[in-house]
DSSP file (Angstrom, degrees, kcal/mol; ACC not computed):
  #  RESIDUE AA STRUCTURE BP1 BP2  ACC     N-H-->O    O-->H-N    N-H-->O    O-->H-N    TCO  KAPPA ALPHA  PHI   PSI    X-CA   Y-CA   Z-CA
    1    1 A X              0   0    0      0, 0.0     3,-0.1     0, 0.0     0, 0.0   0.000 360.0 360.0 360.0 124.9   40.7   81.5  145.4
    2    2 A X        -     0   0    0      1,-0.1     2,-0.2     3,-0.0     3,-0.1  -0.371 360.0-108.0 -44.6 135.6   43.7   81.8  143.0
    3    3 A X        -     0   0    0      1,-0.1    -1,-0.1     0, 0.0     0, 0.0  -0.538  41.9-116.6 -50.0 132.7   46.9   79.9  143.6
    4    4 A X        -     0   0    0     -2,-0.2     2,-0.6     1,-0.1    -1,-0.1  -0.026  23.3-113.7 -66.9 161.7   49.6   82.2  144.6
    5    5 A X        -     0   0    0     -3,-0.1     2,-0.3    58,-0.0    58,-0.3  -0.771  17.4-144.9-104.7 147.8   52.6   82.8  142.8
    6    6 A X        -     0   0    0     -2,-0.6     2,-0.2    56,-0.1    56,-0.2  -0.760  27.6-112.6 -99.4 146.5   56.1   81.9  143.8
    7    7 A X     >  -     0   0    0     54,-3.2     4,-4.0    -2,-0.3     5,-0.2  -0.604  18.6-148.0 -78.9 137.6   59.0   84.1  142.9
    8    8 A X  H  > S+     0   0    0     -2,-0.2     4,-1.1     1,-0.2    -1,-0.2   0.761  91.6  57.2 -57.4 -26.3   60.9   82.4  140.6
    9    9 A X  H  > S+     0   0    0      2,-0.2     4,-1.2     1,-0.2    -1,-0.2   0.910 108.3  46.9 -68.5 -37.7   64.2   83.9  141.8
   10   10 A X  H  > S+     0   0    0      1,-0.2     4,-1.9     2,-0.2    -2,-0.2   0.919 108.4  57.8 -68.4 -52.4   63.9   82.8  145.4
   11   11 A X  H  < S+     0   0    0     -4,-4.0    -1,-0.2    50,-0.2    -2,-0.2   0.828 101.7  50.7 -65.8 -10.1   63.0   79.5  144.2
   12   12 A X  H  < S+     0   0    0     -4,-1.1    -1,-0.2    -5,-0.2    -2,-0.2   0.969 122.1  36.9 -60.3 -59.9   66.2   79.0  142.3
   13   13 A X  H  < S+     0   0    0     -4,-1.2    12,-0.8     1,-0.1     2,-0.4   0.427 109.2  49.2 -51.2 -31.8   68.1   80.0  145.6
   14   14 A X  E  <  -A   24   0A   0     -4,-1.9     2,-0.3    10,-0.1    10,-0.2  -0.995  50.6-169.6-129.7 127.3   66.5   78.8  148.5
   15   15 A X  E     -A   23   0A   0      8,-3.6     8,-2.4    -2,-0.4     2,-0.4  -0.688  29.0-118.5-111.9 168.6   65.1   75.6  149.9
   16   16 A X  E     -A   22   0A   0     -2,-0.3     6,-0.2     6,-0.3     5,-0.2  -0.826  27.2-141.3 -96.0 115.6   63.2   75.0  152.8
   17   17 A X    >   -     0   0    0      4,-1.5     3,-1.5    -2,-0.4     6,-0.0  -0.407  26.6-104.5 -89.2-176.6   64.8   72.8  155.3
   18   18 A X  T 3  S+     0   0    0      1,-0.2    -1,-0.1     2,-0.1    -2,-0.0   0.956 121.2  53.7 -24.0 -64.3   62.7   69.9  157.4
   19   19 A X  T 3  S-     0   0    0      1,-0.1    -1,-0.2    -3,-0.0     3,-0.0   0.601 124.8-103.1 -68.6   4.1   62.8   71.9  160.2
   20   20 A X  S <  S+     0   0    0     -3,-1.5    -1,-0.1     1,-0.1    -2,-0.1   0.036  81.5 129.6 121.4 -46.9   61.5   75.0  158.7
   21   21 A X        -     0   0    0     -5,-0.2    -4,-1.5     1,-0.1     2,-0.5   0.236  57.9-126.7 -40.1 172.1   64.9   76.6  158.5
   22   22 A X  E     -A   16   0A   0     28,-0.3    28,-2.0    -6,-0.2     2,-0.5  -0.999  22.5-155.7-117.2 156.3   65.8   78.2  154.7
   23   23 A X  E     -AB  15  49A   0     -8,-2.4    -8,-3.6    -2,-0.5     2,-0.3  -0.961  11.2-171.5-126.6 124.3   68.9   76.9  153.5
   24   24 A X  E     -AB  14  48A   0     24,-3.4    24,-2.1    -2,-0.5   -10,-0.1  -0.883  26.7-105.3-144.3 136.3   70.8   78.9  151.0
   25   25 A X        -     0   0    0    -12,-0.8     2,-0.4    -2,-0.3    22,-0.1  -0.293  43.6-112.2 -69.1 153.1   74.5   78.0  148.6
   26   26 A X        -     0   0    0     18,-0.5     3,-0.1    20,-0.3    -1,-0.0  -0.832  40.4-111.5 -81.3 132.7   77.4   79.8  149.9
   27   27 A X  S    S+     0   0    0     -2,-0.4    -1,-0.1     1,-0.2    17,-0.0   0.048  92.7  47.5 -38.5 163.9   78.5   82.6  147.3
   28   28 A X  S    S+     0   0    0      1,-0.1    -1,-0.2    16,-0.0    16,-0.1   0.731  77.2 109.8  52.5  31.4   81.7   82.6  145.1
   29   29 A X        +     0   0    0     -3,-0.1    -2,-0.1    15,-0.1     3,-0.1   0.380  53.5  84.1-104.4   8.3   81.2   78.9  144.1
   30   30 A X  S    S-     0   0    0      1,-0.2     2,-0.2     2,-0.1     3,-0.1   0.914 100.3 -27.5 -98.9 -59.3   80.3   79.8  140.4
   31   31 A X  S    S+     0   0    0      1,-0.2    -1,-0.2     2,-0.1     0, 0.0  -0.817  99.3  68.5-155.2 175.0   84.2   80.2  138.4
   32   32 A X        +     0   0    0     -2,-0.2    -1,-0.2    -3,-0.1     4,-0.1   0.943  50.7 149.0  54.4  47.6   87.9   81.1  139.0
   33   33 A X    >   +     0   0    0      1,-0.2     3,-2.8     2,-0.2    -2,-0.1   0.988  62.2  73.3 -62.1 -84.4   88.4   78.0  141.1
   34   34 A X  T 3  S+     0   0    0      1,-0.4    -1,-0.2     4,-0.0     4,-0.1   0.477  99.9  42.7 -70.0 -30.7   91.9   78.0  139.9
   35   35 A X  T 3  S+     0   0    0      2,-0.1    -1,-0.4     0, 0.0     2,-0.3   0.688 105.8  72.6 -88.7 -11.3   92.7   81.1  142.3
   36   36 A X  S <  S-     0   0    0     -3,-2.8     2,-0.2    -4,-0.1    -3,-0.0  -0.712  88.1-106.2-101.0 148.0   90.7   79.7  145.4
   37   37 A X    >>  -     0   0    0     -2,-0.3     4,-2.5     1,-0.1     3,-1.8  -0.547  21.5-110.4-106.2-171.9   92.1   76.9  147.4
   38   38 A X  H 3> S+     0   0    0      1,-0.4     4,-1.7     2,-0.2    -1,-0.1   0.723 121.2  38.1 -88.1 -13.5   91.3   73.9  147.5
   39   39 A X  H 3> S+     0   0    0      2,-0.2     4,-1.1     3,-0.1    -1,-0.4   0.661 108.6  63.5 -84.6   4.4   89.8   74.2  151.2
   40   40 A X  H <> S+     0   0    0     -3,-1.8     4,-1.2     2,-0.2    -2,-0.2   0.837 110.7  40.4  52.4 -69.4   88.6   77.5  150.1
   41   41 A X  H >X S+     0   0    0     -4,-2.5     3,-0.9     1,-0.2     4,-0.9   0.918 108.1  58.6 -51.0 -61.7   86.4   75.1  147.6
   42   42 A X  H >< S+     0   0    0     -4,-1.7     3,-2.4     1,-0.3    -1,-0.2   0.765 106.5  47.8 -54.8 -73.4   85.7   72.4  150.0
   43   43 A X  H >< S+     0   0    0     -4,-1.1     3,-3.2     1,-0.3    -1,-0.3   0.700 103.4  60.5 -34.3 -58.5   83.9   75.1  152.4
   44   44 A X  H << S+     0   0    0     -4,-1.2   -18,-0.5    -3,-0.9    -1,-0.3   0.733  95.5  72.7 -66.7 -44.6   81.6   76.8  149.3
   45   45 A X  T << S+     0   0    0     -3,-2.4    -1,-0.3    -4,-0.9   -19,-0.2   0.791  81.4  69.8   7.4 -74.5   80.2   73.2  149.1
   46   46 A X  S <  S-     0   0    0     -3,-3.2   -20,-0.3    -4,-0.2     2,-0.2  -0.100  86.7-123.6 -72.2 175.7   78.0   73.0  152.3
   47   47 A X        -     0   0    0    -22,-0.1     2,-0.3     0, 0.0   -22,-0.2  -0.261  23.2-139.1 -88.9-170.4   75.0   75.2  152.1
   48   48 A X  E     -B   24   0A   0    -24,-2.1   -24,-3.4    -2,-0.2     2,-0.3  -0.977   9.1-112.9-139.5 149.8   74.4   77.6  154.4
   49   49 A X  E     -B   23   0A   0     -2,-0.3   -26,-0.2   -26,-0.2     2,-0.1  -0.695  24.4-129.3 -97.8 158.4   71.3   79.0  156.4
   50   50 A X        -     0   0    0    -28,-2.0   -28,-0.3    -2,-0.3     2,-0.2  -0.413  39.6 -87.9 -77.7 157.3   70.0   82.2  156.0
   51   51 A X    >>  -     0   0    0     -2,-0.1     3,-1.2   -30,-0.1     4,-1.1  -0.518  21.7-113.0 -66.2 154.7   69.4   84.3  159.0
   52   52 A X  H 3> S+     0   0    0      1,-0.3     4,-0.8    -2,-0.2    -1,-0.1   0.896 113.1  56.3 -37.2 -57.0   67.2   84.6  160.9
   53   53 A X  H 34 S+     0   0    0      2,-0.1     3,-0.7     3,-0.1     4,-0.5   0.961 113.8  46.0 -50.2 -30.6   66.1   88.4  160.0
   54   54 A X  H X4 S+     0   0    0     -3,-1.2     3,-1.8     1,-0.2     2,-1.3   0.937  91.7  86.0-104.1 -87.8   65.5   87.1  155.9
   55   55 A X  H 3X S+     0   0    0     -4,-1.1     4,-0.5     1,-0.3    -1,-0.2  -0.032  80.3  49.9 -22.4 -43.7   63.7   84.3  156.8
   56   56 A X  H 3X S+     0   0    0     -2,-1.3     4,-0.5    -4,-0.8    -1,-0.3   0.766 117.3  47.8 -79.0 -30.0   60.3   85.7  157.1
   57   57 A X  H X4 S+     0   0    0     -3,-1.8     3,-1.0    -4,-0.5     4,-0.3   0.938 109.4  45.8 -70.7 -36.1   60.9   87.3  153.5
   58   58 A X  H >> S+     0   0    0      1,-0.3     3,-1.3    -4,-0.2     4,-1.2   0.817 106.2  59.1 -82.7 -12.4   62.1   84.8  151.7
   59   59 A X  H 3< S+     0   0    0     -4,-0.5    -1,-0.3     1,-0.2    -2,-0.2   0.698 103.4  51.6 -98.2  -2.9   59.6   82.6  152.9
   60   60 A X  T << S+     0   0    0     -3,-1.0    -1,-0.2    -4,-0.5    -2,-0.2   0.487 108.5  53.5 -90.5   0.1   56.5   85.1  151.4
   61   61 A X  T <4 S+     0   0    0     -3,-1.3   -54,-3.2    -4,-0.3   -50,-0.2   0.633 110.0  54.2-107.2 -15.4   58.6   84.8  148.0
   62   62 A X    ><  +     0   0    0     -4,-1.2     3,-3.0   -56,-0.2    -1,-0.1  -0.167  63.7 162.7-101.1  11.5   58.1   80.7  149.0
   63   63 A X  T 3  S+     0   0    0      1,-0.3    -1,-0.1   -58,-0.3   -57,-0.1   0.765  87.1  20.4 -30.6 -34.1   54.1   80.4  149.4
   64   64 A X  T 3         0   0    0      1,-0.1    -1,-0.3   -60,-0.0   -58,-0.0   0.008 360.0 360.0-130.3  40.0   54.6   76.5  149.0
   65   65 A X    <         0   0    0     -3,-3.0   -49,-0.2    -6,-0.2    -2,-0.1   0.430 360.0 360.0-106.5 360.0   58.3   75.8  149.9
């Protein structure tokens, strides 16, 4: 049987947490810090989890995450 393929895009974006969970970077963290403030920044840090509904897709774009 062939090894599956992962999508590359998902894997860039999403990890897989211990529990299972996927765990995903908070958006707007990229540029134009100067306009956000600085708890504005702080937050965009953490990651974030995905919801519940996306999980079961992203995790078929994930065969081994």
């Amino acid at each position: 049987m062939p090894k599956m393929k992962t999508n590359r895009a998902a894997a860039k974006r999403f990890r897989i947490s211990g529990t299972g969970r996927v765990r995903r970077p908070k958006s707007g963290g990229n540029h134009g810090m100067q306009e956000k403030s600085r708890k504005r920044l702080r937050r965009l840090r953490n990651n974030d989890m995905v919801s519940k509904a996306f999980q079961k897709r992203i995790k078929l774009m994930l065969p081994y995450g």
